[in-house]
C-alpha positions as CSV (number, residue, x, y, z in Angstrom):
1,X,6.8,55.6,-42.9
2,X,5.0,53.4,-40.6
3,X,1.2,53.2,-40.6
4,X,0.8,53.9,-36.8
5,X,2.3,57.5,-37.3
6,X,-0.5,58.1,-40.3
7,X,-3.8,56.2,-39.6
8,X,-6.4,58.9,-37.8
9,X,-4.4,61.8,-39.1
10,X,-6.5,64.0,-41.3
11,X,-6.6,64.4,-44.7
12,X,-6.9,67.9,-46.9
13,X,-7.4,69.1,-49.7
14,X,-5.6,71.2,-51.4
15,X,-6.4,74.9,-49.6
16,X,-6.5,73.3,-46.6
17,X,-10.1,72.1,-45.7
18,X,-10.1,68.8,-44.1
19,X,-12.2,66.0,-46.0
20,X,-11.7,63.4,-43.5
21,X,-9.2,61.0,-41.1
22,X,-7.8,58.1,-42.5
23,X,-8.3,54.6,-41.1
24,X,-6.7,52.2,-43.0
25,X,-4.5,51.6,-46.3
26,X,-5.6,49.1,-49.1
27,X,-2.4,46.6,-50.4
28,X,-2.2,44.1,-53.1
29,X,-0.8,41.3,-51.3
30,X,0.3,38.8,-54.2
31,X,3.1,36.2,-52.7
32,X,5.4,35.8,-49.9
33,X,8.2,37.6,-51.7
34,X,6.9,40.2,-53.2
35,X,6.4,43.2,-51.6
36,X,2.7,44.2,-51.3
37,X,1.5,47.6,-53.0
38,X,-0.6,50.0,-52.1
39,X,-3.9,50.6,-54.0
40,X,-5.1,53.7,-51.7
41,X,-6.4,54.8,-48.7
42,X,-10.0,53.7,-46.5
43,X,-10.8,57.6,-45.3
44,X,-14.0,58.3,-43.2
45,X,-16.1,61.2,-44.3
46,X,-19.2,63.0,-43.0
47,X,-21.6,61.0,-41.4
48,X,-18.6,58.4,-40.3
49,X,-19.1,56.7,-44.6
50,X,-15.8,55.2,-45.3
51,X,-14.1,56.0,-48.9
52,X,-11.7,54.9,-50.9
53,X,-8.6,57.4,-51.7
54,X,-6.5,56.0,-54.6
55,X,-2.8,56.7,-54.2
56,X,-2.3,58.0,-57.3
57,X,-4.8,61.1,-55.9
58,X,-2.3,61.6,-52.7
59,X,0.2,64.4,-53.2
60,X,1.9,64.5,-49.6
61,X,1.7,61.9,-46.7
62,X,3.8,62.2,-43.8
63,X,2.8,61.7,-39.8
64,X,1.2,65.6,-39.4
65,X,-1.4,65.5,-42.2
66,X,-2.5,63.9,-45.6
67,X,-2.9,65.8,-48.8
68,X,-5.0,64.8,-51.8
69,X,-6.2,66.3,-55.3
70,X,-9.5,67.3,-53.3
71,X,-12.1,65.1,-55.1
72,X,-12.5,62.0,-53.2
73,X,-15.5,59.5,-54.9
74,X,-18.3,59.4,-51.7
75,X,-19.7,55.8,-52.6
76,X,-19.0,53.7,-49.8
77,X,-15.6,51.5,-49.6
78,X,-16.2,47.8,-50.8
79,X,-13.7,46.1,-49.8
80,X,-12.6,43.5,-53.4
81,X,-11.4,40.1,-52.8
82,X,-8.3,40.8,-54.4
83,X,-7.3,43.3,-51.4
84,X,-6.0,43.4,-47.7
85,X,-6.6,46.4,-45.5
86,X,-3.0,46.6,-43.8
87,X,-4.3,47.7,-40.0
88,X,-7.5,45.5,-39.5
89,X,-6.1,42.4,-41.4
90,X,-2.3,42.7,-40.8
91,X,-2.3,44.0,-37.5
92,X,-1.9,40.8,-34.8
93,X,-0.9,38.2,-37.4
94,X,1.2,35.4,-36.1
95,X,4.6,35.5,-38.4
96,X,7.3,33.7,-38.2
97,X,11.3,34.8,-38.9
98,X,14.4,33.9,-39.0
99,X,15.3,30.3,-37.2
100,X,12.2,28.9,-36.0
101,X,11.1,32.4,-34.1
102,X,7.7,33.4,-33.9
103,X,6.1,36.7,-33.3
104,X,3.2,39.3,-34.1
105,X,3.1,41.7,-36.4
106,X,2.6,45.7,-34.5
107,X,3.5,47.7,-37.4
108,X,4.0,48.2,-41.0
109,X,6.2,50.6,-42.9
110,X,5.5,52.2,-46.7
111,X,7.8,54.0,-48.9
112,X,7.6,55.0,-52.7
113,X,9.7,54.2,-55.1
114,X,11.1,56.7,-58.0
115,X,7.5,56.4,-60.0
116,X,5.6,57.5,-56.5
117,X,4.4,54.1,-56.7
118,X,3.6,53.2,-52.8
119,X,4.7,49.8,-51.1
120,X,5.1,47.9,-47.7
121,X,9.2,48.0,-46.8
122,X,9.3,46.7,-43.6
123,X,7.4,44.6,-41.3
124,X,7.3,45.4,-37.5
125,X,7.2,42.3,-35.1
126,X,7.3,41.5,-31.1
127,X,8.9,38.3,-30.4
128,X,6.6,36.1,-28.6
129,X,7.6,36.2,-24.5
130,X,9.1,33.4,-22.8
131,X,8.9,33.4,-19.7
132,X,7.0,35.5,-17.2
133,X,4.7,37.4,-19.3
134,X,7.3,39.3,-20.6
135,X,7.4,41.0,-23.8
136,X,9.8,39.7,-26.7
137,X,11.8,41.3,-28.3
138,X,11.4,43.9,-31.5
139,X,12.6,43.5,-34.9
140,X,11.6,45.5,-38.1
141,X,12.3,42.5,-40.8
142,X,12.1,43.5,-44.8
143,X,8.9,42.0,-45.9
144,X,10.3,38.8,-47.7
145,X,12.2,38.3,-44.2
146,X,8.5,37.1,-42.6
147,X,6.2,34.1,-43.3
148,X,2.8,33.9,-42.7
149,X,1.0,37.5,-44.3
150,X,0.5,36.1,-47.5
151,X,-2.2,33.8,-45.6
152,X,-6.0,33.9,-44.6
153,X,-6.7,35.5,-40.6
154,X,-5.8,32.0,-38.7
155,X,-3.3,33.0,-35.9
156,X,-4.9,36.7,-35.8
157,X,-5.1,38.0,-32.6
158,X,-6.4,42.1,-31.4
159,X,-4.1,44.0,-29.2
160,X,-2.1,46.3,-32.0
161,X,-5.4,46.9,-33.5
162,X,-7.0,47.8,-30.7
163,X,-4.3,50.5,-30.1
164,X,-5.0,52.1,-33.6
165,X,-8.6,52.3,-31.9
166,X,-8.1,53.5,-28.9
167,X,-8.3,57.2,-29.3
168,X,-11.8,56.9,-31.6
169,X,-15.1,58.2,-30.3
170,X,-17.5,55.5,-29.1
171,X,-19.3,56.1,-32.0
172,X,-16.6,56.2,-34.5
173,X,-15.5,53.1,-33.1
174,X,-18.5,51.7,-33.9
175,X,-18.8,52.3,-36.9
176,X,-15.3,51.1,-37.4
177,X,-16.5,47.3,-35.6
178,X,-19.3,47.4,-38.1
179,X,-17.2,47.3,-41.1
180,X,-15.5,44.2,-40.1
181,X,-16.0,40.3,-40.5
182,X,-18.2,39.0,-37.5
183,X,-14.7,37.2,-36.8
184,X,-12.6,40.1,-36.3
185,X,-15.3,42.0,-35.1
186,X,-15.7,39.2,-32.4
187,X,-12.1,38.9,-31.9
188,X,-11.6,42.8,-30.9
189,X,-14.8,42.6,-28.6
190,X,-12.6,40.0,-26.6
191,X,-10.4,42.5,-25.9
192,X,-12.0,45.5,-24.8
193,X,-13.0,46.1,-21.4
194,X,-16.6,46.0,-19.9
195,X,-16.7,50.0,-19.8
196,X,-15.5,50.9,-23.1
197,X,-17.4,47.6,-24.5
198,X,-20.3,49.6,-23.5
199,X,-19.8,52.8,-24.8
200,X,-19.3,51.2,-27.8
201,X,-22.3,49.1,-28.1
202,X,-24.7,51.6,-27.3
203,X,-23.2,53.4,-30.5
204,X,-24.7,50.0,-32.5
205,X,-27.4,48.7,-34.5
206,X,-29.7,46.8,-33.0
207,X,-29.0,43.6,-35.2
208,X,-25.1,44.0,-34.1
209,X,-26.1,44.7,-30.4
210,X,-27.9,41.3,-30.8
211,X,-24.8,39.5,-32.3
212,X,-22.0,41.0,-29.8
213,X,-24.6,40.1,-26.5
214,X,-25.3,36.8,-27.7
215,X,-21.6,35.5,-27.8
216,X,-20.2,36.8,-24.8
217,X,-20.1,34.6,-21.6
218,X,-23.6,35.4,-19.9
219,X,-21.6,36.9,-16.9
220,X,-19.6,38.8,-18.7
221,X,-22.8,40.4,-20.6
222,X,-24.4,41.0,-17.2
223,X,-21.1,43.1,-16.3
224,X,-21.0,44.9,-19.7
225,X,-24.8,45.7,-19.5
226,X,-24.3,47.0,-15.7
227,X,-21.9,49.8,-17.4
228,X,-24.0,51.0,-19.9
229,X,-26.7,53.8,-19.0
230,X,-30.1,52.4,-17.9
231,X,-32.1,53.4,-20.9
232,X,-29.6,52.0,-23.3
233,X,-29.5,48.4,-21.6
234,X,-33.5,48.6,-21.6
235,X,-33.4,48.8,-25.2
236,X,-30.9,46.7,-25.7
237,X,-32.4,43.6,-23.4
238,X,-36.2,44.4,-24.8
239,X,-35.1,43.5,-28.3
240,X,-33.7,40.2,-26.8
241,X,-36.2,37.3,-26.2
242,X,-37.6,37.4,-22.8
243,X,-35.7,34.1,-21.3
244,X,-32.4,35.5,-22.5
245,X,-33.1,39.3,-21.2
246,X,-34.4,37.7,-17.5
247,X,-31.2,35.4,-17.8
248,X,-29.2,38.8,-18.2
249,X,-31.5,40.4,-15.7
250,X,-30.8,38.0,-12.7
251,X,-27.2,38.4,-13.4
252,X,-26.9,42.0,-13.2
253,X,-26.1,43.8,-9.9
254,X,-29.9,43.6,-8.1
255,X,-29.7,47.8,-7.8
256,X,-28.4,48.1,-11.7
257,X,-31.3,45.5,-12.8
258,X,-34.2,47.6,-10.9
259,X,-33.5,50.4,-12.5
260,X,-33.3,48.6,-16.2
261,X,-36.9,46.7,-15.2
262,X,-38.6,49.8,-14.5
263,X,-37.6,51.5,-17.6
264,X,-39.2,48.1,-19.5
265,X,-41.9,49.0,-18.1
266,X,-42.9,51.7,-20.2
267,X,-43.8,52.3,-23.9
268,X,-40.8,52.7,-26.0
269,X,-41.7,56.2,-28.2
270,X,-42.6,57.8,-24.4
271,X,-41.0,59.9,-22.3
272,X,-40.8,57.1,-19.7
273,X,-39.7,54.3,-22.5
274,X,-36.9,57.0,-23.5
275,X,-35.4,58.4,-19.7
276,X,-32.1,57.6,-18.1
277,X,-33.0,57.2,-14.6
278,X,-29.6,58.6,-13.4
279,X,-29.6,62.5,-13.9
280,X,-27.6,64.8,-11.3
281,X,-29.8,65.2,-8.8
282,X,-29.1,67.4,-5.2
283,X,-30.8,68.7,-2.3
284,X,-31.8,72.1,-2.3
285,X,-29.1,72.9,0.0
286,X,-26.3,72.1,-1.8
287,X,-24.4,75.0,-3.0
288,X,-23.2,76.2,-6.1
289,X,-19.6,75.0,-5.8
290,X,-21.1,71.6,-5.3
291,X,-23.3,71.8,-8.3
292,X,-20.2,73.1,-10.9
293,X,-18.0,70.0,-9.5
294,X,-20.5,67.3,-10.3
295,X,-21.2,68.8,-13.9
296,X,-17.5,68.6,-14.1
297,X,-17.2,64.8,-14.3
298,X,-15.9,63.7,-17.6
299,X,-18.1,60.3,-17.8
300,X,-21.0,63.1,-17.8
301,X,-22.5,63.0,-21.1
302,X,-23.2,66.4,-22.2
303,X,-26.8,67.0,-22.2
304,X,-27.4,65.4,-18.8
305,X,-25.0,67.7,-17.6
306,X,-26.6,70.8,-18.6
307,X,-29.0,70.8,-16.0
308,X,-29.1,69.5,-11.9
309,X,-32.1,68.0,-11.1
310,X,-32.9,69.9,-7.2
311,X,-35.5,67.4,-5.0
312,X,-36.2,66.5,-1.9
313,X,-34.4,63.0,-0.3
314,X,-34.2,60.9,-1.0
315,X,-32.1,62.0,-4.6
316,X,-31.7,58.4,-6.2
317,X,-34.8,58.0,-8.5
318,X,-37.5,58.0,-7.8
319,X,-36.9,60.8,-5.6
320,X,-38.8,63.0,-3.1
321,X,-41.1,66.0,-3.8
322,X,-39.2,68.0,-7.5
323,X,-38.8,71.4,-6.8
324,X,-36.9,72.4,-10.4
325,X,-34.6,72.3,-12.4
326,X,-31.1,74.7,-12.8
327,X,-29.1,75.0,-16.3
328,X,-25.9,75.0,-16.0
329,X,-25.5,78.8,-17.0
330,X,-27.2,80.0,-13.9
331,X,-24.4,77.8,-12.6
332,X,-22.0,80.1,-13.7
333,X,-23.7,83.0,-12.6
334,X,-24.1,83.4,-9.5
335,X,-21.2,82.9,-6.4
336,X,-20.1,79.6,-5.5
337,X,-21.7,79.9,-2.1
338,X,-25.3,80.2,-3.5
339,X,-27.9,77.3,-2.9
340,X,-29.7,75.8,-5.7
341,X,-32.4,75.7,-3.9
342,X,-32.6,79.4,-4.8
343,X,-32.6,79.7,-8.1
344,X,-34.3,76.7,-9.3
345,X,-36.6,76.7,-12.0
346,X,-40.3,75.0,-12.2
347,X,-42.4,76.8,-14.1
348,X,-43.2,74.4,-16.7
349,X,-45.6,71.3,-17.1
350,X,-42.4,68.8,-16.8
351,X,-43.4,65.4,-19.2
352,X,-45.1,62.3,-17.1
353,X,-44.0,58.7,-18.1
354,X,-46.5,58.2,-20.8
355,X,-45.7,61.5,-22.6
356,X,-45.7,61.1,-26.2
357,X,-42.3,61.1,-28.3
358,X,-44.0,64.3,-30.6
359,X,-45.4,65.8,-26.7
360,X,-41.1,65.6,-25.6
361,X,-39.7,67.0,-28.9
362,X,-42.1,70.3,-28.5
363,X,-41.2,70.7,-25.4
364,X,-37.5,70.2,-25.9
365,X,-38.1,72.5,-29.2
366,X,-40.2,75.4,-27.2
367,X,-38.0,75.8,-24.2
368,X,-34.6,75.7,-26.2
369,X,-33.7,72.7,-23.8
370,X,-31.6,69.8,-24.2
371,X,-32.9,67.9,-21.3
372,X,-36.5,67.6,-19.4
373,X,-37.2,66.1,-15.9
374,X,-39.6,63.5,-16.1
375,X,-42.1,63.3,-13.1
376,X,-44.9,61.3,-11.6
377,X,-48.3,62.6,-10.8
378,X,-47.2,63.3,-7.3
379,X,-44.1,65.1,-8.3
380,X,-41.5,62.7,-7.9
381,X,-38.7,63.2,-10.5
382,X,-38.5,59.4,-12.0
383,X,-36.0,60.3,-14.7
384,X,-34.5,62.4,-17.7
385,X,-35.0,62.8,-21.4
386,X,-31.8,63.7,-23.2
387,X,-32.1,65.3,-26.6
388,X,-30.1,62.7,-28.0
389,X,-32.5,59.9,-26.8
390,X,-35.1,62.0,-28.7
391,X,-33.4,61.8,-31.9
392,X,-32.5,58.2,-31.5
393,X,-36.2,57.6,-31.8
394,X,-37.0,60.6,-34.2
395,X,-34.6,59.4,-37.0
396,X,-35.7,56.9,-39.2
397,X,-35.1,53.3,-38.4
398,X,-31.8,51.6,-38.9
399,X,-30.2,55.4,-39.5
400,X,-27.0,54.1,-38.1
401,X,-26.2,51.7,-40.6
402,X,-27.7,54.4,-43.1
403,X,-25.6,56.5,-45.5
404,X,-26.8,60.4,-46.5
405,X,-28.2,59.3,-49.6
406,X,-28.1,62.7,-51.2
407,X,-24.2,62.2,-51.2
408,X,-24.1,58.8,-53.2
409,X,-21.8,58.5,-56.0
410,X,-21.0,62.4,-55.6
411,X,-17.7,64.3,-55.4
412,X,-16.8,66.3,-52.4
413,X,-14.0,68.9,-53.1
């Protein structure tokens, strides 16, 4: 069975709830001949907490799903000395085979023996290409057939882990970055592009923000902070000292870096300190059908599309007079043809800039909303505050790198 068929499939227990996905398998890798065993499997949890599985507790694996006992220990997965996690150490090595050929490792395959013991048959390799960029040829080699896993990282590179990655949630993904050494870490940052770099660190710590920004080429970290939304690169660069977040700043795209300086400008537990400056905004003549097919677009995140933003031109921010807002149910419920313009909604006193965090969270709480314009005293709409912008700031400090306490050391079954 080869790991890329099983890692992110779930796991069950035995009636059928599902406990989790599992992201990597633990071997004892002793010596170049011997074939490496399995200890168990690294399987993420609520609250993204990474486990440990022992294979004695698995009583069916194939590519569709993974069943266990159902109790699976919820303290977090140290990773021993003694061990090697198969995908995120494995994965990329350099090997070399038969007469001098070189290659890297894309795959590993695990069978049991007659005991259900659990061990890694077969060993999946690309041949390194020649000429032309082109891509060598395969081989799936028995494991004493290849030389150079029984070794430290040197020679490791990122592209077959990355595809065992691709599928994850931003967020999942980085939680999956934070779990390895800043060298792999660094490694698989390499890789990604500028977009999905960025998705991925706004998912992250501030101290791992810090570390990622601070090693890429300053161009490059101009680029990656143009992707990332406005609010999230203000953060990011005012944790940053302020000759290396000007440095940044004068790098960026001049229209990208306005909107990032203006959002420095304000406190950081205020409504202004927390806004995106890029909601949907449209004139109050745009119609319906308009409306629906902006709200459509999958880079959207949720909560700012729940709601257009109707103004007066100009519609980049800040934008003429605010006349209201319109949820995204209204949308729906009225014909295609229908301005916005007419059923907009602005009977509430929307948040200014220096609204208070607590001020943003009744408001959100009162109105059952998930998003509030914010406006200037002249009624300009300046921005939005998402609801998860409000919890970033309403959860306790470091809560991404924080476990759920109340599970430590417990059983889930």
């Amino acid at each position: 069975m080869f790991l890329s068929r099983i890692v992110g499939q779930a796991v069950f227990d035995p009636v059928g709830d599902q406990v989790g996905k599992l992201r990597d398998v633990v071997l004892a890798v002793r010596t170049a001949r011997q074939r490496p065993r399995v200890l168990g499997l690294v399987v993420e949890i609520l609250g993204r907490r990474r486990v440990f599985l022992p294979i004695m507790r698995v009583t069916s694996m194939d590519s569709g799903q993974i069943i266990t006992t159902g109790v699976l220990n919820l303290r977090r997965f140290e990773q021993r000395r003694t061990e090697t996690l198969a995908v995120h150490e494995l994965f990329d090595r350099t090997v070399s085979f038969g007469e001098g050929l070189e290659g890297t490792v894309y795959d590993l395959a695990i069978e049991s023996d007659p005991r259900r013991d659990w061990y890694v048959s077969d060993v999946a390799v690309q041949e390194k290409g020649k000429r032309f960029g082109r891509r060598g040829a395969s081989h799936v080699l028995e494991w004493d057939e290849v030389s150079g896993l029984a070794q430290d990282e040197s020679g490791q590179g990122a592209t077959h882990l990355l595809a065992t990655m691709d599928e994850m949630r931003p967020a999942d993904f980085a939680s999956a970055l934070r779990d390895l050494t800043p060298k792999r870490r660094l490694e698989i940052v390499a890789e990604l592009g500028d977009e999905r770099l960025a998705d991925v660190l706004e998912e992250m710590p501030d101290a791992f923000q810090a570390e990622i920004l601070g090693v890429l080429d300053p161009d490059r970290g101009a680029d990656v902070l143009g992707e990332m939304n406005p609010d999230d690169a203000a953060d990011l660069l005012g944790g940053l000292p302020a000759k290396t977040a000007e440095q940044l700043l004068l790098l960026m795209e001049p229209e990208d870096a306005d909107d990032v300086r203006r959002l420095m400008e304000y406190e950081d537990r205020t409504a202004g300190g927390m806004m995106t400056t890029e909601p949907v905004v449209l004139l109050p003549d745009a119609t319906i059908a308009e409306a629906l097919a902006l709200i459509r677009e999958p880079e959207l995140p949720p909560a700012l599309a729940a709601m257009i933003y109707v103004c007066r031109p100009p519609v980049e921010t800040p934008t003429g007079r605010f006349l209201g807002v319109v949820h995204f149910q209204a949308l729906l419920r009225e014909p295609p043809s229908t301005l916005v313009g007419a059923i907009v909604d602005n009977d509430i006193d929307w948040p200014r800039p220096e609204t208070s965090l607590a001020q943003v969270s009744s408001l959100l709480a009162a109105y059952d909303m998930v998003a509030l314009p914010v406006v200037d005293e002249n009624q300009h709409l300046l921005g939005a505050v998402t609801i998860d912008d409000v919890l970033d700031h309403l959860l306790p400090e470091g809560w991404r790198e924080q476990d759920d306490t109340a599970l430590e050391g417990g059983l889930i079954r």
